[in-house]
C-alpha positions as MATLAB code, in Angstrom:
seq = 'XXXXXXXXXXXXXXXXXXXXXXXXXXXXXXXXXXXXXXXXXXXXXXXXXXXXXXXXXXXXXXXXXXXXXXXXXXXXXXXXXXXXXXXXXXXXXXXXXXXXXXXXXXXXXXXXXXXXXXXXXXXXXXXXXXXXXXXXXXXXXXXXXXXXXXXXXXXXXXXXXXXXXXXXXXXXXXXXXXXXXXXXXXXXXXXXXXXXXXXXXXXXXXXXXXXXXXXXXXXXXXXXXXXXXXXXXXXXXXXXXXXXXXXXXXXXXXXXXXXXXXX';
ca = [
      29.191   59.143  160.887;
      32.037   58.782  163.728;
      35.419   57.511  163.605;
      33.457   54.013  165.262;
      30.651   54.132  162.741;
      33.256   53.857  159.611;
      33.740   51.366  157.504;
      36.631   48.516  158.199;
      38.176   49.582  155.020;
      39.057   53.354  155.969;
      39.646   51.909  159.245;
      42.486   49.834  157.893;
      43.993   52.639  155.664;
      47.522   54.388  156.918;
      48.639   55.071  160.634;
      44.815   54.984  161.915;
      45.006   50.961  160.481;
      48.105   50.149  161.505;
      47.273   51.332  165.255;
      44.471   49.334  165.132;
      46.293   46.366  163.993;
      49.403   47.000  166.438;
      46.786   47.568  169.192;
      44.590   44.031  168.340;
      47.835   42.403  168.087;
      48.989   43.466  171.714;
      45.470   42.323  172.923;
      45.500   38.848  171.387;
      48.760   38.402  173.187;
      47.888   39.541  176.304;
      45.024   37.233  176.425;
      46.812   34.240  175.652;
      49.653   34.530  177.091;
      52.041   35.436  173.972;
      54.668   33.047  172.730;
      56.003   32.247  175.953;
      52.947   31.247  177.168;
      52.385   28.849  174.635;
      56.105   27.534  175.426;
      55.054   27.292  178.879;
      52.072   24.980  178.549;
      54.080   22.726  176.328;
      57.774   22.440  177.512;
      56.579   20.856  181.254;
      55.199   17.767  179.167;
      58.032   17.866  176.823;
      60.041   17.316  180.181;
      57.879   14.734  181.156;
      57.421   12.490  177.495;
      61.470   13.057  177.579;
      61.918   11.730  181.057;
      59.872    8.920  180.691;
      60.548    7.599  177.284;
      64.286    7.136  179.067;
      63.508    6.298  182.457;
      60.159    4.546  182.582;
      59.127    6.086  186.003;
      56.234    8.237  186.265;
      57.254    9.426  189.742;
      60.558   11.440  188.405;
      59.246   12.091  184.833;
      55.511   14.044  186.732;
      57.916   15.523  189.873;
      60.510   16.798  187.487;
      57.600   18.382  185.020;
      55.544   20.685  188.032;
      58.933   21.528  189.606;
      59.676   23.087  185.981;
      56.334   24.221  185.838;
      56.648   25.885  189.004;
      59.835   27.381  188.351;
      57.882   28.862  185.212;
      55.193   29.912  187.144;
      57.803   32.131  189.830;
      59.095   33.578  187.154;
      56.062   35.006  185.828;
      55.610   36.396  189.021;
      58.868   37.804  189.625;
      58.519   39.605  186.005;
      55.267   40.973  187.874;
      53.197   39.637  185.281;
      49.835   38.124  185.358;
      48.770   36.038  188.183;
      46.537   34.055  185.954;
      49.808   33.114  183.415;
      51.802   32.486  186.410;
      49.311   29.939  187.809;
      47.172   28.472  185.349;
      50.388   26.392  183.446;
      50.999   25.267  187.461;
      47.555   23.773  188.043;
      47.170   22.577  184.864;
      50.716   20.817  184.913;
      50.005   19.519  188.778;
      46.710   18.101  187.846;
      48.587   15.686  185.229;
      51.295   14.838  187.618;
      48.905   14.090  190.891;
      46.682   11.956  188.527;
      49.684    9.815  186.863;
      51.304    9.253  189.687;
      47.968    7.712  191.523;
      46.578    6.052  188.927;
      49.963    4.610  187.699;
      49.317    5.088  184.304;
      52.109    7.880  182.419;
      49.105    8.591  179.561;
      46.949   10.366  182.595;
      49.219   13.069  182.793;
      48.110   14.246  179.585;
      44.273   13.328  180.231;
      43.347   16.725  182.135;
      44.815   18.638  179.458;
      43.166   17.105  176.323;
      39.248   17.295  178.795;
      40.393   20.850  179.130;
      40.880   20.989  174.921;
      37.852   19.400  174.253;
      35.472   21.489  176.662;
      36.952   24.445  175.551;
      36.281   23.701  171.904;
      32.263   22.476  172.447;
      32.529   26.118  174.501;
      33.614   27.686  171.462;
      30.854   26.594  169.098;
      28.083   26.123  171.507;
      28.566   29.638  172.458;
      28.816   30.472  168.972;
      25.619   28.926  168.226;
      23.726   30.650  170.874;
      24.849   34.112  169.971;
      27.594   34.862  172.626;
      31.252   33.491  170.818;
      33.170   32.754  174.072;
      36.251   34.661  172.042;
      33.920   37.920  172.469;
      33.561   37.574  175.759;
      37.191   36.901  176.358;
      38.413   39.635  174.497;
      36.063   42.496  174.833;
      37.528   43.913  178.270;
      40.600   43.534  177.067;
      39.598   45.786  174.189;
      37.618   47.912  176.525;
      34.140   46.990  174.434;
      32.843   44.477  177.091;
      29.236   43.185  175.171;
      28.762   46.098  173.088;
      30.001   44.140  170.305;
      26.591   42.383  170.211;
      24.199   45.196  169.569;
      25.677   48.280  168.743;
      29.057   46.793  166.437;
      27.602   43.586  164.672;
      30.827   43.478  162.456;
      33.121   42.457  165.237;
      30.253   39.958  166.475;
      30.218   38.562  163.209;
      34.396   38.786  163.529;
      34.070   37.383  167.034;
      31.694   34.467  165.540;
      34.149   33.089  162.886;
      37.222   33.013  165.086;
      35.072   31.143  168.054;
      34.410   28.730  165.275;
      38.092   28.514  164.351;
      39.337   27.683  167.609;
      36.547   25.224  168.321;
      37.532   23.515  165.322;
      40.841   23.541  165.651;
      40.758   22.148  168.837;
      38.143   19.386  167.992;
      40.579   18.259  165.139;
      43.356   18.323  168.115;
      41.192   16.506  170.229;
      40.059   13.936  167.300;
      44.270   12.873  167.056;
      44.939   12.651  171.028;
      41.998   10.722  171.746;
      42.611    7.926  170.159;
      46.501    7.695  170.844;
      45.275    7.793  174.726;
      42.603    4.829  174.029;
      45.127    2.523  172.054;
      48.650    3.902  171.763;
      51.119    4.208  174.298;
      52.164    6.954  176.625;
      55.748    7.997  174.963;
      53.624    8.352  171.645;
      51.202   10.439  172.826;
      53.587   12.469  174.710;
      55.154   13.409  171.798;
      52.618   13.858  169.710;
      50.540   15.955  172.151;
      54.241   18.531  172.022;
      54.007   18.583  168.522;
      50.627   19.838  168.566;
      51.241   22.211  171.233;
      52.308   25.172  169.585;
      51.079   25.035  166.544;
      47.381   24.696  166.486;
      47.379   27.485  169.387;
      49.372   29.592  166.569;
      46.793   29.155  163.920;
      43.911   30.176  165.876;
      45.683   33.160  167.238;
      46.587   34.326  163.455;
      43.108   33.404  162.139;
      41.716   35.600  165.120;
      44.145   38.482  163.803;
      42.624   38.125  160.219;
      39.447   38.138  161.602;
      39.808   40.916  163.936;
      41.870   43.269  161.660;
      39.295   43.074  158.909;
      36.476   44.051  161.033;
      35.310   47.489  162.453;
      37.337   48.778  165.816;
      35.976   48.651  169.150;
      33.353   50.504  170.997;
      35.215   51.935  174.320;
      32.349   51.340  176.545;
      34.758   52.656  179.332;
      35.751   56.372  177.168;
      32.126   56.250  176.607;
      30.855   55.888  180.415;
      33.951   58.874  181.520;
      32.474   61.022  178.767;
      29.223   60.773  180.213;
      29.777   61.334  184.126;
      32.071   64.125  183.115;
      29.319   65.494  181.019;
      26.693   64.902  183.922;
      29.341   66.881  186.478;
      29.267   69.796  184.149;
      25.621   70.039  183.454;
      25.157   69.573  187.574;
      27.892   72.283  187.710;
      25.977   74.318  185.195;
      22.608   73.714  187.631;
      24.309   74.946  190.629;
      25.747   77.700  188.757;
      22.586   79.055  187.983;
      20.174   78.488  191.398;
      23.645   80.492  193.090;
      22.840   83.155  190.354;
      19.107   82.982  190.791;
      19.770   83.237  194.852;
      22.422   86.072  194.432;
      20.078   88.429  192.480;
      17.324   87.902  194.886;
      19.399   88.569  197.465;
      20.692   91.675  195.912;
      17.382   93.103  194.859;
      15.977   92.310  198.831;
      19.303   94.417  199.302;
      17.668   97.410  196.791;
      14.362   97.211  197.624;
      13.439   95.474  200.986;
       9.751   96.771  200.902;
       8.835   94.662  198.050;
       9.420   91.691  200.122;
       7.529   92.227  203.031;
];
């Protein structure tokens, strides 16, 4: 049995455990962005709720979020981080403000955001349904695994499965509170709401993907695993060419000792 093939529960004993831990950990918050992501995507519409509850103008309230948003977003790249944190908070924030600002209505800012929510939760359990959690294929190059997860580790598909679940359900219930404060409250009230359930839920699913993670068995390194086996194939092709030079050498040296056999 190899160090892949054990079970989760020598996996998760001492130093060996706690790298794996430390390591999903790391991965999870590359993924998503870590906590300042998850400030990012909710302090532009904190701006904006803010702006308008005291103002009442849609124009200054949706400029002054995407020129935060922005300012977020060159950060990010200045810090040489991730082009797809530095821009995805941007787009997401200027396809709020473009759509207020032409339809008139402050609630439409938020109306890309919660679609977004409520695809990516059907994604997350249709997926789940069908085999392929969406969360495994997020997070298996990040862990280096890519889809071997689904035939040859069924613990972290099963792992995989439940937090896909979690998240689509978490964002369902998110999306079962919004959706009816855009159809018949206000805008300030669902701005605020939609802040307060910004972090949060994001928070839960993150942690429940931890727990989920942790307990199962560590990744295959499909990558390791493809090195290993061209370095392999370069040393048996070495060890070929090693021995047609010594096959050619001795012939040569016996034409060398004996020329008459030859002719």
């Amino acid at each position: 049995m190899t160090s892949l093939d054990k079970p989760t529960d020598q996996q998760g004993q001492g130093a060996g455990g706690a790298d794996a831990r430390s390591a999903t950990e790391a991965a999870l918050f590359e993924a998503f962005g870590g906590v300042r992501g998850m400030v990012e995507t909710t302090v532009p519409g904190l701006v904006f709720v803010a702006i308008y509850t005291v103002k009442r103008d849609i124009h200054v309230a949706a400029i002054a979020a995407l020129g935060l948003s922005v300012v977020l977003g060159i950060a990010r790249l200045v810090g040489k981080d991730t082009l797809k944190h530095a821009f995805s908070g941007v787009f997401g924030v200027a396809f709020g403000a473009v759509f207020a600002m032409m339809s008139g209505d402050a609630k439409n800012f938020y109306l890309p955001g919660m679609l977004y929510s409520l695809g990516l939760a059907v994604a997350y359990i249709v997926t789940s349904l069908v085999g392929y959690p969406l969360l495994g294929l997020i997070l298996g190059p990040v862990f280096k695994e890519n889809l071997s997860w689904r035939t040859r580790n069924p613990g972290r598909k099963v792992a995989y499965t439940k937090a896909s679940w979690a998240w689509g359900l978490i964002l369902l219930a998110k999306s079962a509170i919004l959706f009816p404060l855009y159809w018949w409250g206000d805008a300030t009230s669902l701005g605020w709401v939609k802040v307060a359930l910004g972090i949060p839920p994001m928070l839960l699913s993150v942690y429940l993907t931890w727990i989920f993670l942790a307990k199962a068995p560590p990744p295959i390194d499909v990558f390791a695993e493809m090195e290993a086996a061209e370095a392999a194939a370069a040393v048996e092709k070495s060890g070929v060419t090693a021995v047609l030079d010594g096959a050619l050498d001795e012939a040569a040296e016996e034409l060398v000792r004996d020329p008459s056999r030859h002719r």
